[in-house]
SEROSE-480764 format. One record per atom (N, C-alpha, C, O): x, y, z; atom name; residue in one letter. Coordinates in steps of 0.05 Angstrom, whole numbers, plus 32768, in hexadecimal, padded with zeros to 4 digits. Layout:
<pts>
+------+-------+------+----+----+
| east | north |   up | at | aa |
+------+-------+------+----+----+
|    X |     Y |    Z | CA |  a |
...
+------+-------+------+----+----+
</pts>
This chain:
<pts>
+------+-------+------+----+----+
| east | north |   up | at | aa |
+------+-------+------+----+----+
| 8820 |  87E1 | 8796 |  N |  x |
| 8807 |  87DA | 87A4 | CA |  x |
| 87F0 |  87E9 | 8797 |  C |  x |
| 87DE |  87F5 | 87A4 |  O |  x |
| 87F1 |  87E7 | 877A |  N |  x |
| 87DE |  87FF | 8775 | CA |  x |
| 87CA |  87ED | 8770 |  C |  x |
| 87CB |  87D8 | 8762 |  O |  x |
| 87AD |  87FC | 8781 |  N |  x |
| 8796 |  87EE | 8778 | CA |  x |
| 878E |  87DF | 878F |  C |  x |
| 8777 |  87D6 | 8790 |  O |  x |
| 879F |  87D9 | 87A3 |  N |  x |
| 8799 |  87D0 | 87BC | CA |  x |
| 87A3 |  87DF | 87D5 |  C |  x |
| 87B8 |  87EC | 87D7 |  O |  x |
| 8787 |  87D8 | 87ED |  N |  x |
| 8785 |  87F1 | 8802 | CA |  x |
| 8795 |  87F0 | 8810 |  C |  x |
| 87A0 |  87DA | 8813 |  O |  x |
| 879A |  8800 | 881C |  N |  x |
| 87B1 |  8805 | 8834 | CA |  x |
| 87A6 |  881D | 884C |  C |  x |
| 879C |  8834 | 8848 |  O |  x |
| 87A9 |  8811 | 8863 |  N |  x |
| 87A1 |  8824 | 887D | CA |  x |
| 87C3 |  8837 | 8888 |  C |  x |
| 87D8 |  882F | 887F |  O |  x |
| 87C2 |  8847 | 8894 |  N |  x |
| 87D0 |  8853 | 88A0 | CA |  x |
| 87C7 |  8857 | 88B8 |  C |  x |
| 87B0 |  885F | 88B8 |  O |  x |
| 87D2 |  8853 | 88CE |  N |  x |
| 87D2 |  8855 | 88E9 | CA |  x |
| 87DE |  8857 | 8901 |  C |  x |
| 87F4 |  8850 | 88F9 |  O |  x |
| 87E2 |  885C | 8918 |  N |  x |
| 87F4 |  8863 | 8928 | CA |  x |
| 87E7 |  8849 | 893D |  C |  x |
| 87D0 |  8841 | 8942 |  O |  x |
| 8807 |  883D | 8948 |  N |  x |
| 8807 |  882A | 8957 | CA |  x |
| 8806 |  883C | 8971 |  C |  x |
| 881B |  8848 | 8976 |  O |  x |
| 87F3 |  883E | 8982 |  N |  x |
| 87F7 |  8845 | 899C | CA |  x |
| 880A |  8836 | 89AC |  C |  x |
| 881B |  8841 | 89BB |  O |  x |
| 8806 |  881B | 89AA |  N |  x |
| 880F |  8802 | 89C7 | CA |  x |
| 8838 |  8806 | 89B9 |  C |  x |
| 884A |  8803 | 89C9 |  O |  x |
| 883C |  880B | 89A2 |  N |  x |
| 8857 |  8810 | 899B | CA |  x |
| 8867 |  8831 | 898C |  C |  x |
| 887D |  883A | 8985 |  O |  x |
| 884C |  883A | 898C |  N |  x |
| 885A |  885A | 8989 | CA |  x |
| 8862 |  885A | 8971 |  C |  x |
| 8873 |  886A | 8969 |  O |  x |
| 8857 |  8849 | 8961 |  N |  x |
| 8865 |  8842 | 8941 | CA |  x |
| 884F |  8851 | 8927 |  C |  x |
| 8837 |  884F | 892B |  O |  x |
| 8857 |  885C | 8912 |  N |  x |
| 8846 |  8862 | 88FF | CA |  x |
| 8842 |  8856 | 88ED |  C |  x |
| 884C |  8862 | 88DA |  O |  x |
| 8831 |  883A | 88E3 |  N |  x |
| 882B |  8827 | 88D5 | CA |  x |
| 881F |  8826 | 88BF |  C |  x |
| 8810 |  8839 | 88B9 |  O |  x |
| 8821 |  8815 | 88B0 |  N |  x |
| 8816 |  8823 | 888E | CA |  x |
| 880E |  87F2 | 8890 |  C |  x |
| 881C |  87DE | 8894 |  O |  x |
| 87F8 |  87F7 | 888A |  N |  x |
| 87E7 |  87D7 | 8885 | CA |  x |
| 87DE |  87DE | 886B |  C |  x |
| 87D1 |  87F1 | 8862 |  O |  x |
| 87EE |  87BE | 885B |  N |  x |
| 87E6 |  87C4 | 883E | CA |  x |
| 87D7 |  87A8 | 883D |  C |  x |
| 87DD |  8796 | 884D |  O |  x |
| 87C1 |  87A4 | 8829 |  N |  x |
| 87B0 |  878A | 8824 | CA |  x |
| 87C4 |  8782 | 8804 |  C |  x |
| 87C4 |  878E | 87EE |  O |  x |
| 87CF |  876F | 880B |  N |  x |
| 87D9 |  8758 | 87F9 | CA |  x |
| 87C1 |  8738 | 87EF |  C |  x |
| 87AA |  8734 | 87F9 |  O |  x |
| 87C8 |  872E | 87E5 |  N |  x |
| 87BF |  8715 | 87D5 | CA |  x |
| 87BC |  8703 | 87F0 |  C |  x |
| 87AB |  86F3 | 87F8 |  O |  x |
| 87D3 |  870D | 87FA |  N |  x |
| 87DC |  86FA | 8819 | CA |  x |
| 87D0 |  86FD | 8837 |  C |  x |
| 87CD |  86EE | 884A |  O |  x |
| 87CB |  871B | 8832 |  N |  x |
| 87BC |  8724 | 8848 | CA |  x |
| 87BF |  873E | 884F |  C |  x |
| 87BC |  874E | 883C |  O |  x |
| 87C5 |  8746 | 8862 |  N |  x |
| 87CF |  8759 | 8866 | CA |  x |
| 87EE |  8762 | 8874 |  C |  x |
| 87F4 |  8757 | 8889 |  O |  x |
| 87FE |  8777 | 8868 |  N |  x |
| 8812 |  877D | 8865 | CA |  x |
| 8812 |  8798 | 887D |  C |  x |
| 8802 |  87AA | 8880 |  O |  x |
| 882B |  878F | 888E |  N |  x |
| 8829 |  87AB | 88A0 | CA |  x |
| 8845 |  87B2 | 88A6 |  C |  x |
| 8853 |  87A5 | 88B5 |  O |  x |
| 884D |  87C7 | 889A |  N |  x |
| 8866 |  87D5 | 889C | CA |  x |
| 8867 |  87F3 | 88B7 |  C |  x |
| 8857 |  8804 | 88BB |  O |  x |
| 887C |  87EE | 88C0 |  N |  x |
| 8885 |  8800 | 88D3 | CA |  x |
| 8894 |  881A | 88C0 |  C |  x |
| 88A6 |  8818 | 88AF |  O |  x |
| 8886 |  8831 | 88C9 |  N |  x |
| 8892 |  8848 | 88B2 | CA |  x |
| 88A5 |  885A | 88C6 |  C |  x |
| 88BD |  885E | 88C1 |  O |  x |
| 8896 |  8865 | 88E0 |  N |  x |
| 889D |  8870 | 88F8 | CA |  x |
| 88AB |  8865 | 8910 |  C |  x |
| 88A2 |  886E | 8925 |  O |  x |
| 88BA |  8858 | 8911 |  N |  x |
| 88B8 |  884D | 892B | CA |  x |
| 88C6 |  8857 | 8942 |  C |  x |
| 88C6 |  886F | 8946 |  O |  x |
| 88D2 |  8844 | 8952 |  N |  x |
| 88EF |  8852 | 896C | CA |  x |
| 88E2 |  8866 | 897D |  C |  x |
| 88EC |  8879 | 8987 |  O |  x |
| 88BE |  885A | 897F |  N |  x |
| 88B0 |  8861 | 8997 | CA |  x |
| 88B6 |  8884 | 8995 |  C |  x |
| 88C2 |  8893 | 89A4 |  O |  x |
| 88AA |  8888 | 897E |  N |  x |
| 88A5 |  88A3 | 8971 | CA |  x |
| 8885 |  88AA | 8977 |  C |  x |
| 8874 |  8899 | 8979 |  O |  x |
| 887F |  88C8 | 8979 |  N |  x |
| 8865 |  88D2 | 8976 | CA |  x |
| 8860 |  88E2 | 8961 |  C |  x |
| 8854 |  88F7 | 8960 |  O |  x |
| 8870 |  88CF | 8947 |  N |  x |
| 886B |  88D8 | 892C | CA |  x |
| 884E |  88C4 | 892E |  C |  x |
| 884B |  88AF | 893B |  O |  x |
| 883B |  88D3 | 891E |  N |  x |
| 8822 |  88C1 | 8907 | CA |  x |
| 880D |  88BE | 891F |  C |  x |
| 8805 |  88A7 | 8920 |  O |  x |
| 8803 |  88CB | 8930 |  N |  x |
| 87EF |  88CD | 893F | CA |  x |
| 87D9 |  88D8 | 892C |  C |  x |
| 87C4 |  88D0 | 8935 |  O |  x |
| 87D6 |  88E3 | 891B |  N |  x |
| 87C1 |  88ED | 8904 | CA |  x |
| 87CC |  88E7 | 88F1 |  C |  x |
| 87E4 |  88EB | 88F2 |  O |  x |
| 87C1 |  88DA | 88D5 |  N |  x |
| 87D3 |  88D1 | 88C2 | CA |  x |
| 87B9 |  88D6 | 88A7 |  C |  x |
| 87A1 |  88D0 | 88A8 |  O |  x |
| 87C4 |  88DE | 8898 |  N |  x |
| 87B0 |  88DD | 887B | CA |  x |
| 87C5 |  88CD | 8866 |  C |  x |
| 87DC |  88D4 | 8862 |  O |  x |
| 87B4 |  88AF | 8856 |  N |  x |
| 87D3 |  88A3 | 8847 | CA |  x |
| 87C0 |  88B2 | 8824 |  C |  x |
| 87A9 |  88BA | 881D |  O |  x |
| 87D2 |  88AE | 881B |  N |  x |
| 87C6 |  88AF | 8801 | CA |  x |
| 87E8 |  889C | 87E9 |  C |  x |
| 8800 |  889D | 87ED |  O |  x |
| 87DD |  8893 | 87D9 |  N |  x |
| 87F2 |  8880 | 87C0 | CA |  x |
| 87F5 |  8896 | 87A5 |  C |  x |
| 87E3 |  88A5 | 879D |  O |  x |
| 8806 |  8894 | 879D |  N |  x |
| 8815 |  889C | 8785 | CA |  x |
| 8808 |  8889 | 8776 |  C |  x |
| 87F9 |  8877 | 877C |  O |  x |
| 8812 |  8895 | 8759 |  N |  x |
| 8808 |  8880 | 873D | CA |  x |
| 8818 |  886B | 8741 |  C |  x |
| 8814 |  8854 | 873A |  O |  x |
| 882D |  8874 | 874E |  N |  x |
| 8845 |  8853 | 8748 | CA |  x |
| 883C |  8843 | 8761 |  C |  x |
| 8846 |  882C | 8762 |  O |  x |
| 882D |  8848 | 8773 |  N |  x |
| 8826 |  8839 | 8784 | CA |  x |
| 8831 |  883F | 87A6 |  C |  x |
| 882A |  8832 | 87B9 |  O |  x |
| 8841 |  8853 | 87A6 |  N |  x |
| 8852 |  8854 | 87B7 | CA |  x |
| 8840 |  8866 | 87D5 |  C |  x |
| 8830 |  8878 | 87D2 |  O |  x |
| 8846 |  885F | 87E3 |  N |  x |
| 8832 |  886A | 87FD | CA |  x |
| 883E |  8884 | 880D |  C |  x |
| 8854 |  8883 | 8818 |  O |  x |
| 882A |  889F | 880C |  N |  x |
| 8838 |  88B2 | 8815 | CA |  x |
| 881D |  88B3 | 8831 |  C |  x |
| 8806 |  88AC | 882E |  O |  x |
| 8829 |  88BA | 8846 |  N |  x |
| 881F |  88C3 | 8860 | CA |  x |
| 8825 |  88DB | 886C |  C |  x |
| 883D |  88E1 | 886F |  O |  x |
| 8814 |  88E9 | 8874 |  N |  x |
| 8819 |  8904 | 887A | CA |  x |
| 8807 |  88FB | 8897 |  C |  x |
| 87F0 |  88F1 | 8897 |  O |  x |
| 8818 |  8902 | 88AF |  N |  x |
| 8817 |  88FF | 88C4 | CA |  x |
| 881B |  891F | 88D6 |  C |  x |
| 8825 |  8933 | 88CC |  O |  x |
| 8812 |  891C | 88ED |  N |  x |
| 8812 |  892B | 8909 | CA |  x |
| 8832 |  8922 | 891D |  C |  x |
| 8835 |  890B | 8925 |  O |  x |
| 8842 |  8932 | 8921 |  N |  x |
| 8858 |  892D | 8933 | CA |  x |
| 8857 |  8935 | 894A |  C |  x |
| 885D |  894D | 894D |  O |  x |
| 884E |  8926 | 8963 |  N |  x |
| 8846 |  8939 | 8979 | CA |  x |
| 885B |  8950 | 8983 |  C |  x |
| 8856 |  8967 | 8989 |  O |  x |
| 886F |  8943 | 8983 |  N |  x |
| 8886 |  8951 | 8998 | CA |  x |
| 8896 |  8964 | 8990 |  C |  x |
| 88A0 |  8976 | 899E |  O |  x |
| 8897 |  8960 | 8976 |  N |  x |
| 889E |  897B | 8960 | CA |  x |
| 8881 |  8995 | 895B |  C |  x |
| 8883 |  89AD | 8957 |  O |  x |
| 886E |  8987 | 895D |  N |  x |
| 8852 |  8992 | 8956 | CA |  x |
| 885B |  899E | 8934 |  C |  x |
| 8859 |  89B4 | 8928 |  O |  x |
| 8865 |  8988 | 892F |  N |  x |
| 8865 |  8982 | 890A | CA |  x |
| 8852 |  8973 | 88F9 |  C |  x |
| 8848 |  895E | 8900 |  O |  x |
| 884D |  897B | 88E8 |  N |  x |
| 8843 |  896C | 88CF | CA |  x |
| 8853 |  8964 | 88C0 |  C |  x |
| 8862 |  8974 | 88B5 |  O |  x |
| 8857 |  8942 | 88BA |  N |  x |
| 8871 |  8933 | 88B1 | CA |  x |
| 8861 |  892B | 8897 |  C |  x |
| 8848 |  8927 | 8896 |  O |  x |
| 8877 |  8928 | 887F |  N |  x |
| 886C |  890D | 886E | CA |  x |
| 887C |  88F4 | 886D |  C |  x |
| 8891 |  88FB | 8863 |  O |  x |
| 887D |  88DE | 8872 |  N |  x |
| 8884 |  88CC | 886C | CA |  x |
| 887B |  88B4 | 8850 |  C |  x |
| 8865 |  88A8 | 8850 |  O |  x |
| 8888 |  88B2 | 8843 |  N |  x |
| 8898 |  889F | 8829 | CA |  x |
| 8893 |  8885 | 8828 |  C |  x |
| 889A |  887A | 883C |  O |  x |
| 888A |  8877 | 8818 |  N |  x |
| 8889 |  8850 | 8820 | CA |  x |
| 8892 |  8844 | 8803 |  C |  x |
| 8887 |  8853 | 87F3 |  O |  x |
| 889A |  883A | 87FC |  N |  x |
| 8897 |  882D | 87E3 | CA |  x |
| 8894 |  880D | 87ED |  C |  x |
| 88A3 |  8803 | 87FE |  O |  x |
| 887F |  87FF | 87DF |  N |  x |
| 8876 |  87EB | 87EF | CA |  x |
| 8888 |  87CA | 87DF |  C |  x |
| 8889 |  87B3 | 87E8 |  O |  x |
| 8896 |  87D9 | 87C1 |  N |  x |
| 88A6 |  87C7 | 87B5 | CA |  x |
| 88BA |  87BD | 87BA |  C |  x |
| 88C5 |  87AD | 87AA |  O |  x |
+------+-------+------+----+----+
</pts>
Protein backbone atom coordinates (compact mmCIF):
# COMPACT_ATOMS: atom_id res chain seq x y z
CA UNK A 1 0.00 0.00 0.00
CA UNK A 2 2.84 2.22 -0.29
CA UNK A 3 1.99 5.67 -1.40
CA UNK A 4 -1.63 5.41 -0.54
CA UNK A 5 -3.46 6.79 2.70
CA UNK A 6 -4.73 4.89 5.35
CA UNK A 7 -6.76 6.13 8.64
CA UNK A 8 -6.60 4.22 11.90
CA UNK A 9 -9.45 4.31 14.15
CA UNK A 10 -11.42 2.90 16.88
CA UNK A 11 -14.94 1.61 16.19
CA UNK A 12 -16.95 2.73 19.20
CA UNK A 13 -20.62 1.11 18.05
CA UNK A 14 -18.20 -2.40 17.81
CA UNK A 15 -15.28 -1.99 20.21
CA UNK A 16 -13.10 -2.89 17.20
CA UNK A 17 -9.56 -1.28 16.22
CA UNK A 18 -9.76 -0.48 12.43
CA UNK A 19 -7.12 0.36 10.00
CA UNK A 20 -9.19 2.06 6.39
CA UNK A 21 -6.92 1.79 3.48
CA UNK A 22 -7.77 3.92 0.05
CA UNK A 23 -7.45 1.44 -2.90
CA UNK A 24 -8.08 2.11 -6.81
CA UNK A 25 -11.54 0.60 -5.62
CA UNK A 26 -12.27 2.62 -2.79
CA UNK A 27 -11.76 2.17 0.33
CA UNK A 28 -10.44 -0.87 2.24
CA UNK A 29 -11.40 -1.49 5.97
CA UNK A 30 -9.78 -4.19 7.98
CA UNK A 31 -10.55 -5.23 11.54
CA UNK A 32 -7.07 -5.40 13.48
CA UNK A 33 -8.60 -5.45 17.21
CA UNK A 34 -11.62 -6.94 17.62
CA UNK A 35 -13.86 -9.45 20.19
CA UNK A 36 -15.36 -6.14 21.59
CA UNK A 37 -11.91 -5.20 22.94
CA UNK A 38 -10.88 -1.61 24.42
CA UNK A 39 -7.73 -2.02 22.50
CA UNK A 40 -7.18 1.27 19.92
CA UNK A 41 -9.17 4.01 21.70
CA UNK A 42 -6.03 6.41 20.79
CA UNK A 43 -4.16 5.15 17.89
CA UNK A 44 -1.07 6.82 15.95
CA UNK A 45 -0.63 4.54 12.37
CA UNK A 46 2.47 5.10 10.63
CA UNK A 47 3.78 2.42 7.19
CA UNK A 48 7.08 0.80 6.77
CA UNK A 49 9.08 1.05 3.37
CA UNK A 50 7.47 -2.28 2.45
CA UNK A 51 4.23 -0.84 2.99
CA UNK A 52 3.11 -2.68 5.91
CA UNK A 53 0.87 -0.79 8.61
CA UNK A 54 2.11 -0.43 12.23
CA UNK A 55 -0.42 1.11 14.96
CA UNK A 56 0.43 1.96 18.25
CA UNK A 57 -2.68 2.20 20.23
CA UNK A 58 -4.09 2.95 24.00
CA UNK A 59 -5.51 -0.43 25.87
CA UNK A 60 -8.00 0.71 28.35
CA UNK A 61 -8.33 -2.20 30.68
CA UNK A 62 -4.73 -3.13 30.83
CA UNK A 63 -3.89 0.77 30.84
CA UNK A 64 -1.29 -0.47 28.08
CA UNK A 65 0.34 0.92 25.20
CA UNK A 66 -0.05 -1.90 22.39
CA UNK A 67 1.47 -2.09 18.88
CA UNK A 68 -0.32 -3.77 16.43
CA UNK A 69 1.04 -5.28 12.84
CA UNK A 70 -1.02 -5.17 9.35
CA UNK A 71 0.41 -6.30 6.21
CA UNK A 72 -2.14 -5.16 3.76
CA UNK A 73 -0.75 -7.97 0.97
Amino acid sequence: MTGQPGISYYDIGNLDLMLALKTSAGWRRETLEGARSEAGLVTSLAFDQQGRAHIAHFERTQGALLHTFFDPR
